[in-house]
Structures are given as structure tokens and as C-alpha cells.
C-alpha positions as CSV (number, residue, x, y, z in Angstrom):
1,X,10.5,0.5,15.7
2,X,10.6,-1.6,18.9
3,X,11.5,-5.3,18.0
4,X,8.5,-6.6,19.4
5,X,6.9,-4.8,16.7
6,X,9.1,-6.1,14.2
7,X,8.3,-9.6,15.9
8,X,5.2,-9.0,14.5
9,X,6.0,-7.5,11.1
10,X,7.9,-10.9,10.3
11,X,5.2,-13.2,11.5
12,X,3.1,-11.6,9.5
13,X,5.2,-11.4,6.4
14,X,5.9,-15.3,7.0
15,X,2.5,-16.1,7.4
16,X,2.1,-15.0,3.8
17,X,5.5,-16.4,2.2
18,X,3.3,-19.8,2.8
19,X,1.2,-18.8,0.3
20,X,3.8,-17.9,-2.6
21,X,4.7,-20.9,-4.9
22,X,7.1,-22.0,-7.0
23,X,6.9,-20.6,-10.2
24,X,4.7,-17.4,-9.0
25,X,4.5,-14.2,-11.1
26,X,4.5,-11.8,-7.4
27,X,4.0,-8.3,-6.9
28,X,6.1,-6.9,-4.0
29,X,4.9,-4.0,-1.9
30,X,6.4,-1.3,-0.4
31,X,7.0,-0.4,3.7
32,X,8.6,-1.8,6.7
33,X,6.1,-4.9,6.6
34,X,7.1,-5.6,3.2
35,X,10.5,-5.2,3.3
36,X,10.4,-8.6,6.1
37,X,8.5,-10.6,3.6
38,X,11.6,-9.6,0.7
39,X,13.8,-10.6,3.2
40,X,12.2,-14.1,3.8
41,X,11.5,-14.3,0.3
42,X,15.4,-13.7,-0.6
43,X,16.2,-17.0,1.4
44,X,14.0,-19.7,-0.1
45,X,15.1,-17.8,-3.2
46,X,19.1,-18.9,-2.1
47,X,18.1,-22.0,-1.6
48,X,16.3,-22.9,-4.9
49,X,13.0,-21.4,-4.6
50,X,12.1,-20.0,-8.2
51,X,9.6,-16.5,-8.4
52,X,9.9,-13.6,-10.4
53,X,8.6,-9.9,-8.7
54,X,7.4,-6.6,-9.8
55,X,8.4,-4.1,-7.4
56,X,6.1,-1.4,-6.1
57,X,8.8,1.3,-5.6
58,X,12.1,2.0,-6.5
59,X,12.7,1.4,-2.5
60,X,11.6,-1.7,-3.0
61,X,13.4,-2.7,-6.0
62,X,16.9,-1.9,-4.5
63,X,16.3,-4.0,-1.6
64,X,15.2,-7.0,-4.2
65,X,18.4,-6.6,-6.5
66,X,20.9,-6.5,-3.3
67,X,18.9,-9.8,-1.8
68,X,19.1,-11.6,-5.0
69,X,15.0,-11.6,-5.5
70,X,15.0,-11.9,-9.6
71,X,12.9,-8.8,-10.7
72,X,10.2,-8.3,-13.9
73,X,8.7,-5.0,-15.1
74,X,4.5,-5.5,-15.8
75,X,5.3,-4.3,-19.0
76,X,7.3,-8.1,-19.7
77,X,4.9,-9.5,-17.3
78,X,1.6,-8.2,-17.1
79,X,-0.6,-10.4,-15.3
80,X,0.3,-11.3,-11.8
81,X,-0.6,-14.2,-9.4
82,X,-0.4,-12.6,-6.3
83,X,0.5,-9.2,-4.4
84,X,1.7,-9.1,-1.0
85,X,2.2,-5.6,0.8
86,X,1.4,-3.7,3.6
87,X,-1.0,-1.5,4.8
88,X,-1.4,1.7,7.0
89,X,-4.9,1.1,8.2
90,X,-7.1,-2.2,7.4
91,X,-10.5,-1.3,7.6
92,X,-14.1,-3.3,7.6
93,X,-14.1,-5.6,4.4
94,X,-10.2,-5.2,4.2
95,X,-11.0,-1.6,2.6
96,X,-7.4,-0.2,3.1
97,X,-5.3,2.7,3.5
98,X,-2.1,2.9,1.7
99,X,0.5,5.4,0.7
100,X,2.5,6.5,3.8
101,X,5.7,5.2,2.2
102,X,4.6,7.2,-0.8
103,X,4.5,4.4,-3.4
104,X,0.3,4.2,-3.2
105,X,0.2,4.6,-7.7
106,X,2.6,2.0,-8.3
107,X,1.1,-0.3,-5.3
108,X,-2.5,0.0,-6.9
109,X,-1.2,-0.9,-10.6
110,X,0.3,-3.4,-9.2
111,X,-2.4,-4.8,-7.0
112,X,-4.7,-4.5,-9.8
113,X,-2.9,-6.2,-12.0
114,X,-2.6,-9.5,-10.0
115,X,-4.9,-12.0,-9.2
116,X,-5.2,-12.1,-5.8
117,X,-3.8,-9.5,-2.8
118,X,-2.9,-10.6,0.5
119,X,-1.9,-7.6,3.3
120,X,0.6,-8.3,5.6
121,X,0.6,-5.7,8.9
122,X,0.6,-6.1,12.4
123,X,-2.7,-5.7,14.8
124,X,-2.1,-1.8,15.3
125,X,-2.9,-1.2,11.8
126,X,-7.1,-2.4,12.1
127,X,-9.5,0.1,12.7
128,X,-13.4,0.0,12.9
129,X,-14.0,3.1,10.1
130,X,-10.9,4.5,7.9
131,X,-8.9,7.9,8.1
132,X,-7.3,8.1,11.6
133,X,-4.2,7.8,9.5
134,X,-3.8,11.0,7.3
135,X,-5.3,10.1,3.6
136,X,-2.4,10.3,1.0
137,X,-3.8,11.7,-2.4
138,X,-1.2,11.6,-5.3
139,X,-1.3,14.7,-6.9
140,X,0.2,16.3,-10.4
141,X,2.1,19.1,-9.7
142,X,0.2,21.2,-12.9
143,X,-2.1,23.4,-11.4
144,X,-2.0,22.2,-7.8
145,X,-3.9,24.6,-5.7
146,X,-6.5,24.5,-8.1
147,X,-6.3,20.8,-6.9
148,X,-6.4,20.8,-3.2
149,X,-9.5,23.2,-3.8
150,X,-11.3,20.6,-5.7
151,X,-10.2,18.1,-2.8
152,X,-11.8,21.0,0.0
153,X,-14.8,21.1,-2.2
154,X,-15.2,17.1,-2.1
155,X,-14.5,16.7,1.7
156,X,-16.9,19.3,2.3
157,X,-19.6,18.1,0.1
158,X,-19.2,14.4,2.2
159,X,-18.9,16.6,5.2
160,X,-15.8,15.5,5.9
161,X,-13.1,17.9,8.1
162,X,-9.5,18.3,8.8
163,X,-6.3,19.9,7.0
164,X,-4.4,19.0,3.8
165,X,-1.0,19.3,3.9
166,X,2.0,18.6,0.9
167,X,4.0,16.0,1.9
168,X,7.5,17.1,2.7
169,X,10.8,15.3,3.2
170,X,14.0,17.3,4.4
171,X,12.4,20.8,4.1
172,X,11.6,20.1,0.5
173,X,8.1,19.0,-1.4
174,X,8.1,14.8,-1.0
175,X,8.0,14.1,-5.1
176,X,6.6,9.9,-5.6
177,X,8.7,7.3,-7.9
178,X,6.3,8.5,-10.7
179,X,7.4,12.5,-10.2
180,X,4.1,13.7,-8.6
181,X,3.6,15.3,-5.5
182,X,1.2,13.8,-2.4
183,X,-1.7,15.6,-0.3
184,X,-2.3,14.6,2.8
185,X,-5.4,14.6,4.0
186,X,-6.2,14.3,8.0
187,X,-9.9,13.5,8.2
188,X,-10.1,12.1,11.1
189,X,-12.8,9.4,10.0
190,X,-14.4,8.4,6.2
191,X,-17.6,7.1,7.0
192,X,-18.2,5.9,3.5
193,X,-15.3,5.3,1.3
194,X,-16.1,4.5,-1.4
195,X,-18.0,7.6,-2.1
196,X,-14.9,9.5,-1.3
197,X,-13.0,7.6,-3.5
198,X,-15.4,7.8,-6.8
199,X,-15.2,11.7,-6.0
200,X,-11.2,12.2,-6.0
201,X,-11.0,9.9,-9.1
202,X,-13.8,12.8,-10.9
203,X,-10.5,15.3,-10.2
204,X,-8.8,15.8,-12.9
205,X,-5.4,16.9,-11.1
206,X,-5.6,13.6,-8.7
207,X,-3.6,10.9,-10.2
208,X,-4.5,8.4,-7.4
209,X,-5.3,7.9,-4.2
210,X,-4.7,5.8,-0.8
211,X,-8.1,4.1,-0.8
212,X,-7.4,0.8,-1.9
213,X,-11.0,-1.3,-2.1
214,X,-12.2,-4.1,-3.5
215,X,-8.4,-5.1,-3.9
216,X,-7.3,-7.6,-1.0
217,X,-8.3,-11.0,-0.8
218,X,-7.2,-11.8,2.4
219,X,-5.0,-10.5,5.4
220,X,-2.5,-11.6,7.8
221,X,-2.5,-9.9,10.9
222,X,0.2,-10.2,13.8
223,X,-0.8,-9.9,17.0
224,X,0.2,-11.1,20.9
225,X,-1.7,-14.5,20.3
226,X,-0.2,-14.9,16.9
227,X,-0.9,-14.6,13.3
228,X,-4.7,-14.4,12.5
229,X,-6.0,-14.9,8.5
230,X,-9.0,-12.2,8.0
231,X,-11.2,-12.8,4.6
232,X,-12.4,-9.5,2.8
233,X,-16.0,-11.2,3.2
């Protein structure tokens, strides 16, 4: 990463640190973007500044407990205040693609579970129409080719093209926090998705998936002129 993008990344991240509180209940996302807001987070935390976080990953988590950001489980704390995390692509209505760090389940039970979402990500990451970054579909490992053939069978009924592949790390299957495996799915473009999205959740082998809509409230976007605040409306 070049520092001018991380440049961004912070600004971003500190754009949204001005909306935590004292007291708040946050969710804490998961990526490169994220990790800058746990970072500034960690020092108004050393100085006095009282929260209590719900990790999205176990990624995320380590970097909390070795910054001294005090952590919760949604299980002692169900209900959220706010979210902040990243994003791969932001599209029209702040429709979202997320996953790439793997983390996509945990980062929508998370989301859901809070009142209010705000994505943090620098200007490369807005598009005009979804899926030029490969779709990541969280998959159970039972009966998985019968599951990328249901997936096949959906793209093509929405005429949508392009391979899946299984995520792979180090020559080995990539296997999420929660012990699932992840499809990938290069589609180029998804016209309408939330169409897609009601289709993968009638799968019975798909667990989740990277379309995250009707979620964020709001998002902070770096760019050259500085930090811009774009509404989901």
C-alpha cells in the first residue's frame, strides 16, 4: 500500500472516530481501513476515552487486545450503537461489497446488530453499479459443488457471467473465522442487487454473502480534496 493511500485510509478512519462517543457500545470492522480507525481509537482510549467493541474477526480482535481497545462479545452485549468498517466497493445508495478480508458473516451480524453503520474507505473504492470486485459468497463446506451449481444456476437465471473460484491462501482452501469456506464470484457488474442477493440467501449451502444493503447509514470517503460525508439517501 503506497502511503498516500494510507493518507487516505486514516482520514477516513478519523473522520468517523468524530462520531464515536463516550460510553458507545461499537462494532469494529475488519481490513486495512479499519485497522486505522482501531488505531486512532486505541489513543483516545489511553487517554481516558471510555468504549467497549465487538470485533468483526479474530484479525480484528488481536489488534484490539495488543492496543488496549476493551472488547465485548454480542452475546454480553447485543445491541450496538454504531459499526464502523470498511468496504471493497461502495455502490449507489451505499449498497456495498464486503468480504475480501474474509470476515463478510461476522461483519453483517455485527452491522445488523447496531444501530447505525458508517463505512470508512478511500475514493478508489466507489463505483457506479457493483461487482468489479470479485463477489465473496460464504459457503458450508457440506456438499459444496452441489453449491457453486446452485450459485451457476442463479447468475445465469439473472444473466449474470464470469467464474467462481474457492478462495485460497498458501496453496490451501481460505477457511473464514466461523470454519466455512468462500466462493468468489467475478461478475463483472450486478445490475440489480438486491435480486441477487434474495436468490443466494434461497441456497441452502450459502451461509452469507458480500452484499451488504440496506445497512450503512452514512460514509466517509478520502479523497485528494479531503474527506467527503455521503448519506445512503
Amino acid at each position: 500500500m503506497s502511503e498516500d493511500m494510507r493518507e487516505l485510509k486514516i482520514e477516513a478512519a478519523r473522520a468517523a472516530l468524530g462520531q464515536v462517543t463516550d460510553g458507545m457500545r461499537l462494532g469494529i470492522g475488519t481490513g486495512s481501513t479499519a485497522e486505522e480507525f482501531v488505531r486512532l481509537l486505541a489513543e483516545r482510549v489511553e487517554n481516558g476515552f471510555s468504549v467497549i467493541g465487538v470485533p468483526t474477526s479474530e484479525r480484528t480482535a488481536r489488534l484490539c487486545l495488543e492496543l488496549g481497545v476493551p472488547l465485548t462479545t454480542l452475546d454480553d452485549t447485543p445491541a450496538l450503537d454504531l459499526t464502523i468498517d470498511g468496504a471493497d466497493e461502495i455502490g449507489p445508495g451505499l449498497s456495498l461489497v464486503k468480504g475480501g478480508g474474509g470476515a463478510l458473516l461476522r461483519e453483517k451480524i455485527v452491522a445488523a446488530a447496531s444501530a447505525r453503520m458508517i463505512v470508512i474507505a478511500d475514493k478508489s473504492k466507489m463505483v457506479e453499479t457493483l461487482g468489479q470486485f470479485p463477489l465473496p459468497i460464504e459457503v458450508n463446506a457440506f456438499g459444496l459443488r452441489a453449491t457453486v451449481l446452485a450459485i451457476e444456476g442463479v447468475a445465469r437465471e439473472l444473466g449474470l457471467k464470469g467464474p467462481l473460484a474457492i478462495r485460497e491462501k498458501a496453496g490451501e482452501s481460505f477457511v473464514t473465522d466461523g470454519g466455512h469456506l468462500i466462493v468468489d464470484a467475478s461478475f463483472g457488474r450486478i445490475p440489480d442487487p438486491r435480486a441477487l442477493a434474495n436468490a443466494l440467501n434461497a441456497i441452502p449451502g450459502v451461509v452469507e454473502h458480500g452484499l451488504f444493503l440496506d445497512l450503512a447509514d452514512t460514509a466517509y470517503i478520502a479523497g485528494d480534496g479531503g474527506v467527503r460525508a455521503v448519506g445512503a439517501v
